[in-house]
N, C-alpha and C positions, 0 to 999 in steps of 0.2 A: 490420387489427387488429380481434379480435373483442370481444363487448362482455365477454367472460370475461377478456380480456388486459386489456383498460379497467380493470375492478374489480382485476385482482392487481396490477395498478398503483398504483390509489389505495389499496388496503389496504397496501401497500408501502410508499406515503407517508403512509401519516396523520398524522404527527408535522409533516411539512410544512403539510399543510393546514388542520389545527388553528392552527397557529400564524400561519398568514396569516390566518386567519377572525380568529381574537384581535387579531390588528395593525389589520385592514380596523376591528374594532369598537370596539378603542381609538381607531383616527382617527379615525370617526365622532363618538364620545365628546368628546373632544377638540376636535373642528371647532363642537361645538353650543357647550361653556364657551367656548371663546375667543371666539367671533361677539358681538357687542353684539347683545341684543334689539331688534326692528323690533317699530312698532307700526300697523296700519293701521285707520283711520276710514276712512267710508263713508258717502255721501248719494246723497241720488238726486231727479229734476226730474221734473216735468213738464210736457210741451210741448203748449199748445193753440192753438187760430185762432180770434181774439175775431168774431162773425158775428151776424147775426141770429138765428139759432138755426130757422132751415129747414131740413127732409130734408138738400136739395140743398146747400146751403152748409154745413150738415156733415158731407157727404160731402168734398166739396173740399176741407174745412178740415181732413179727416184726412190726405188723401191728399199737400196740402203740407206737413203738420206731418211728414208720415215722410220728406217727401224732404228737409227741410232739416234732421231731427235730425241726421244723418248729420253735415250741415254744424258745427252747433253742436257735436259731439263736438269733432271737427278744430281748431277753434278754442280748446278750454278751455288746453290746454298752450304757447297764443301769449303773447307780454310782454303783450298787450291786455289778458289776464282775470288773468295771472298777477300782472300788477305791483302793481293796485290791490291785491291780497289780503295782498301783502307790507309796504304801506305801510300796510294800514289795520292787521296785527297787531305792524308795528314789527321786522321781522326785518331780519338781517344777510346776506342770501344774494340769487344773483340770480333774475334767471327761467329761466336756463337750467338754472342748479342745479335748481329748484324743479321744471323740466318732468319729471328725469327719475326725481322722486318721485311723480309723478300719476299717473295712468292714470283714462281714460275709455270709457264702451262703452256702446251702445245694440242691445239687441235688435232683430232684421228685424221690422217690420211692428208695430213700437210706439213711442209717441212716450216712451219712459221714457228718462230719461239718468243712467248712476253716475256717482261720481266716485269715487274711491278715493285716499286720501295716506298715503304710509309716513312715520315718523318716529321716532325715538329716544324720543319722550315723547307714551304717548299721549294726553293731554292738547293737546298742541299740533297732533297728526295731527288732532284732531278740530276744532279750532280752522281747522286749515288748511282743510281739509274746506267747514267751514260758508263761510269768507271765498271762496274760489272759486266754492262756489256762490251766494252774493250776488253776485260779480263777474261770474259768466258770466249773471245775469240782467239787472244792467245792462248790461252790451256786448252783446247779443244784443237788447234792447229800443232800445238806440240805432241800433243797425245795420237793423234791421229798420223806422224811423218810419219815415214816408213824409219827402221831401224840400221835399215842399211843405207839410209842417206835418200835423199831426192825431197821431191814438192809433198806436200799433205794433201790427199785427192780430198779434201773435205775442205769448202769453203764458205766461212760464213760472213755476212754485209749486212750493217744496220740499215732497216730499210724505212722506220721510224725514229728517228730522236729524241730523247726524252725533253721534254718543258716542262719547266716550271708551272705548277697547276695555280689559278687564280683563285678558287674557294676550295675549300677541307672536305676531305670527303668524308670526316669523320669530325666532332660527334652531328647525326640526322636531326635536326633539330623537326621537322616536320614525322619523321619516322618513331622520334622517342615519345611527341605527344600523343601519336597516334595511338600509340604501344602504351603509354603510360592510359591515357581515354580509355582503351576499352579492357585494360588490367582492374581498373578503377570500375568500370562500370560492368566487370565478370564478378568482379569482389563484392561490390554491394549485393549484388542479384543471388549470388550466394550466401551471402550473411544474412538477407533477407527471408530468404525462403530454411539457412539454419535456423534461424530465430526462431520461423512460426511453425518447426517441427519439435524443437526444445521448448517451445512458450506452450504451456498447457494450462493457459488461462480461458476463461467462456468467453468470447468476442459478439456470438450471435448464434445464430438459431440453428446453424451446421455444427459448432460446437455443441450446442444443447443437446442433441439431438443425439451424440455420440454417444452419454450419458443416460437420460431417460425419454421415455414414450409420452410424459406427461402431456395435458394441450399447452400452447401457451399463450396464456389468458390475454396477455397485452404486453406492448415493447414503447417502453418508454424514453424516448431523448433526454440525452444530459442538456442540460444547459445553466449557463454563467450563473443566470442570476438567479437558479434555485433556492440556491443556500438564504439570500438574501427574501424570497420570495415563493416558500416554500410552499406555498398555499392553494387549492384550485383557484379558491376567489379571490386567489391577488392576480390572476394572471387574464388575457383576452377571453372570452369564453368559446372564439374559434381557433384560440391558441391551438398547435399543434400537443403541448403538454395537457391543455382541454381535452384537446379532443381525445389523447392517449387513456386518462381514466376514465373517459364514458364511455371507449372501447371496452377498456379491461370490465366496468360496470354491466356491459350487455354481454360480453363473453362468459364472465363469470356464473349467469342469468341460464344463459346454455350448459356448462359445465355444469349444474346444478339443475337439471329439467326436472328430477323427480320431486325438489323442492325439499327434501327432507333435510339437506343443511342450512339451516337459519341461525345460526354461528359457526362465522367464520375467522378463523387464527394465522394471521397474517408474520412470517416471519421470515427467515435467511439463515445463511451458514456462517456469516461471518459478519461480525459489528462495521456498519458503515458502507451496508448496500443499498440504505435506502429502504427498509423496512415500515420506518415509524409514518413516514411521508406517503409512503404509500398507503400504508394501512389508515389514516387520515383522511388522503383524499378520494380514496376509495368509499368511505362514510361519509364523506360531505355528496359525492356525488351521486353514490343511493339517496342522499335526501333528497336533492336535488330532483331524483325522477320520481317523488311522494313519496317517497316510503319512509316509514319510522325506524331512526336506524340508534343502537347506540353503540355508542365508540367505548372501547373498554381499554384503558393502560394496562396489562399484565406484562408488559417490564420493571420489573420492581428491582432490577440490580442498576438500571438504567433509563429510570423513566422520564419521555420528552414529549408527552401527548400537551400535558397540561401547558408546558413553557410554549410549543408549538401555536397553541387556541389561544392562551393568554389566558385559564382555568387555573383556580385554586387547587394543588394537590397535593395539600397536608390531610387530606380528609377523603377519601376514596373507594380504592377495593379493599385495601386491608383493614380498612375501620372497618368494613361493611361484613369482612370476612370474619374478626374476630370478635363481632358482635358489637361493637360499641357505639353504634350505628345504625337507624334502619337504610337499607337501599335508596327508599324515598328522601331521606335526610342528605345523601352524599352526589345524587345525577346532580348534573347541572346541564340547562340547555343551551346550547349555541346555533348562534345564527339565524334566522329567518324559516327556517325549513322545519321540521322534526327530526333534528336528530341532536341528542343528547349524550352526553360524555362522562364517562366514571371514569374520574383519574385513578394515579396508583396509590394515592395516601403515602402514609409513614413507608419508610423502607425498613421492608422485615429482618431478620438475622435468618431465616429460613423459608428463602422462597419458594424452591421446589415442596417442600412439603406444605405449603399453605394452598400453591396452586394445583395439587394434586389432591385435596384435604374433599370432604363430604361436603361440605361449605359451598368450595366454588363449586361442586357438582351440580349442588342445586340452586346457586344463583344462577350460574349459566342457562339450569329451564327455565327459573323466572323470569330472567330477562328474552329468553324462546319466545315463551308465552305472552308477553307482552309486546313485541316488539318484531317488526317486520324482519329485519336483521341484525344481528349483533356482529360488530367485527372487534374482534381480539387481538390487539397488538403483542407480539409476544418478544421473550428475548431470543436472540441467535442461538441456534440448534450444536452448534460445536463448541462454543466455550463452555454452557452451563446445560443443565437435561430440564429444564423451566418448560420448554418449548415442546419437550416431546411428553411430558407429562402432561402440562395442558392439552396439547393434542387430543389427548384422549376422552376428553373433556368436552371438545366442539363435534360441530358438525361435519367440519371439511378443513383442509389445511391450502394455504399458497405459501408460496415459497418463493421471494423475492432474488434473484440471481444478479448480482452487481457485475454487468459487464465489464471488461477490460481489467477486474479486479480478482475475481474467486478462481481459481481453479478446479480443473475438473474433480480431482480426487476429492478436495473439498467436500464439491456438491454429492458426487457419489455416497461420501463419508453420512451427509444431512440427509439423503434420501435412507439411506438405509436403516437408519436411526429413526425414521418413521413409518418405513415399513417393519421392524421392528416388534412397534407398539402397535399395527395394523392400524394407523390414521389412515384420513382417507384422504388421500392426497387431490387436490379438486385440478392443478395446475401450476402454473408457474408463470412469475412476472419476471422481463426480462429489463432491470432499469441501469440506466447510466449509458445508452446505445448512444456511438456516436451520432450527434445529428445529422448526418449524410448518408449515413447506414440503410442498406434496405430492409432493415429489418425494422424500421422504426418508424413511426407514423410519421413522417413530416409532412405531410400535407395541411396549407391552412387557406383561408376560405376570408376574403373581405369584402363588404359589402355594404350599402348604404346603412342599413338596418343593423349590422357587426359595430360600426363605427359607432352609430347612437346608442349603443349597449354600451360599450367602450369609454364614452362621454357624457353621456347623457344618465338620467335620474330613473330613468325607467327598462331599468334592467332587470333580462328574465332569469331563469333559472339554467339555462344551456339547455331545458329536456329537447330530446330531437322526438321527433314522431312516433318511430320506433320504440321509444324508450318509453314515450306515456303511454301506448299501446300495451307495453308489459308488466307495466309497475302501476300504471293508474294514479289517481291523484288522491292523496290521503289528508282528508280536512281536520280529522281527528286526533286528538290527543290521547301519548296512551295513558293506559286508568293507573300506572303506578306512581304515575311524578306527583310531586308535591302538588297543593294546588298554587304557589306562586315559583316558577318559575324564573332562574338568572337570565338577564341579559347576556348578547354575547359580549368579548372585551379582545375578541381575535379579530375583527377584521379591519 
């Protein structure tokens, strides 16, 4: 993983991380108010060797006072120094108690000794403070007389007194926020980067890519108000959702150079990635750059072409397929452009076998034949085998991948199931990309002339340059429609 996949990670998650940083610093927060304040006093000794006061017996008298401070440390937290200090200030606790609020230390190569005592009142830390070290001066003066009588060459004098300490040195309130901050923001950054090792969803085109070689035809942004506006021609015609299918339009155009797929079967792995919408406006905007296109519903467990345009479709493929019907009796045209729309009719009891039947085989050349492109809506490849039997059927396949939603195995599952049957897989549409994503066209273009498309009564078709360059403009109707074609009632 690189450190660019590191960062679209964590930019990915920032809502997470944020919010464990905020947690980590509320418990912090939280940990210092509830803690009872500790208060620590502090004194300190010093050890000397009573002598005549010669070079030489000053030297000795240093070099024992450093070896037995050590000792005298060891000893302050014994009942011996502890007990008197309790009795002489009248408390209720023991010496064990009392050890494991001490602490004692002496510097290498100096006769100095601390003492240090925590307490809830510093008042009484410093209390304790002082009484311990009056105790450790007489137990350390008794231990030390000689046995036969005379002075203790060991003399110890506070040389600091303990005080009363003004603020706690315990709980850090600046130390536990600190602590709790970047507990908080190691947690998120780790959950963050758990997640996008455990989450084996398609995000974008590094996930695609782990999966197949496919191209990919075009990356289309989500947005709010698709649902409501699902349409090319509801939306700006330099929209960025615009511009996304006239992308996928001339890519497609590329994936297809030898020209010998003229139906195309448009479908996904899983219901609700955007299939039907796409394979839609993929047909409105081949009409769009001349071409005669027709739109075919072959989702018949689930069909939304017709509800989508605002088309009659009790009367469709499956009239058409089980003869009740001619072809010519069931197109209907929409919109301004050529391109015309075969809903799904009645819903069969047996769709894979109707759409795998000798029937559609050769409506699909009919409609070949007559028609610049045919795009086939199909149903999703994993719940029903509709999709992989029609397959066989067109010219080329896409394969719609709903960002943020499929999984890889998923899509592994769908391609294989078309490789399979030896479709010819033309590519892959990557739809529902977030709109900030780079993988996703968001580029949009306003302009004096945008604006009067926009509002004005004399609006073009979107074709760009490029596009009438490759498709050309088609005046002509094709010879199988009826001669009085429908209005549209979609836009």
């Amino acid at each position: 993983m690189e450190i660019r996949d590191v960062l679209k990670i964590l930019r990915r998650s920032w809502i997470l991380i944020i919010a464990s940083t905020l947690v980590g610093l509320l418990l912090g927060g939280a940990a210092s108010m509830l803690s009872k304040p500790t208060y620590t006093a502090e004194t300190q000794l010093f050890v000397a060797i009573q002598g005549s006061g010669s070079i030489q017996e000053l030297q000795q008298g240093n070099s024992f006072g450093q070896a037995r401070v050590q000792s005298y440390v060891k000893t302050i937290d014994s009942p011996v120094v502890l007990q008197p200090a309790i009795e002489s200030l009248g408390l209720n606790v023991t010496a064990e108690d009392l050890a494991g609020r001490v602490k004692a230390s002496s510097d290498i190569n100096t006769v100095l000794i601390s003492i240090s005592v925590n307490d809830n009142s510093p008042v009484q830390a410093a209390a304790l403070a002082q009484a311990i070290a009056d105790s450790l001066i007489k137990t350390v003066d008794s231990l030390e007389k000689p046995k036969a009588g005379g002075v203790s060459p060991v003399s110890m004098s506070v040389i600091k007194p303990a005080k009363a300490p003004l603020s706690p040195s315990s709980p850090n309130t600046k130390m536990n926020l600190l602590v709790g901050l970047l507990a908080g923001l190691v947690l998120g950054i780790g959950g963050a980067l758990l997640r996008s090792l455990l989450d084996n969803r398609i995000r974008g085109e590094n996930e695609l890519r782990r999966i197949t070689d496919a191209p990919l035809l075009g990356a289309i942004a989500f947005e709010s108000d698709a649902a409501k506006k699902p349409l090319l021609t509801q939306v700006a015609p330099q929209s960025p959702r615009a511009e996304s299918f006239r992308r996928l339009r001339t890519n497609l155009q590329f994936a297809n150079v030898s020209g010998r797929a003229k139906s195309v079967l448009v479908t996904s792995s899983l219901p609700g990635e955007g299939k039907t919408t796409t394979a839609t406006n993929l047909a409105i905007a081949l009409a769009q750059a001349g071409q005669s296109v027709c739109l075919v519903d072959a989702d018949l467990r689930r069909p939304m072409v017709g509800e989508y345009l605002g088309l009659e479709r009790n009367a469709g493929l499956t009239t058409a397929l089980v003869g009740s019907a001619d072809i010519n009796d069931v197109l209907q045209h929409w919109g301004s452009d050529h391109l015309y729309v075969l809903t799904s009719g009645q819903v069969p009891p047996n769709p894979s076998e109707l759409l795998g039947s000798e029937e559609m085989r050769l409506l699909i050349e009919r409609l070949e034949s007559t028609f610049d492109a045919v795009v086939v809506d199909a149903p999703p490849l994993l719940p029903v085998t509709d999709a992989a039997v029609l397959s066989q059927q067109v010219g080329g396949v896409v394969v719609v991948v709903g960002s943020q939603k499929l999984k890889q195995h998923d899509l592994e599952r769908s391609l294989a199931a078309l490789d399979l049957v030896e479709s010819n897989v033309l590519g892959v549409v990557l739809n529902h990309l977030p709109f900030k994503s780079q993988d996703a066209y968001t580029y949009s273009y306003q302009s004096p002339e945008t604006a009067q498309f926009e509002h004005g009564p004399g609006a073009s078709s979107g074709l760009d340059t490029g596009d009438a360059q490759m498709y050309g403009r088609m005046d002509r109707a094709p010879s199988v429609f009826p001669s009085s074609g429908r209005d549209s009632r979609g836009q």
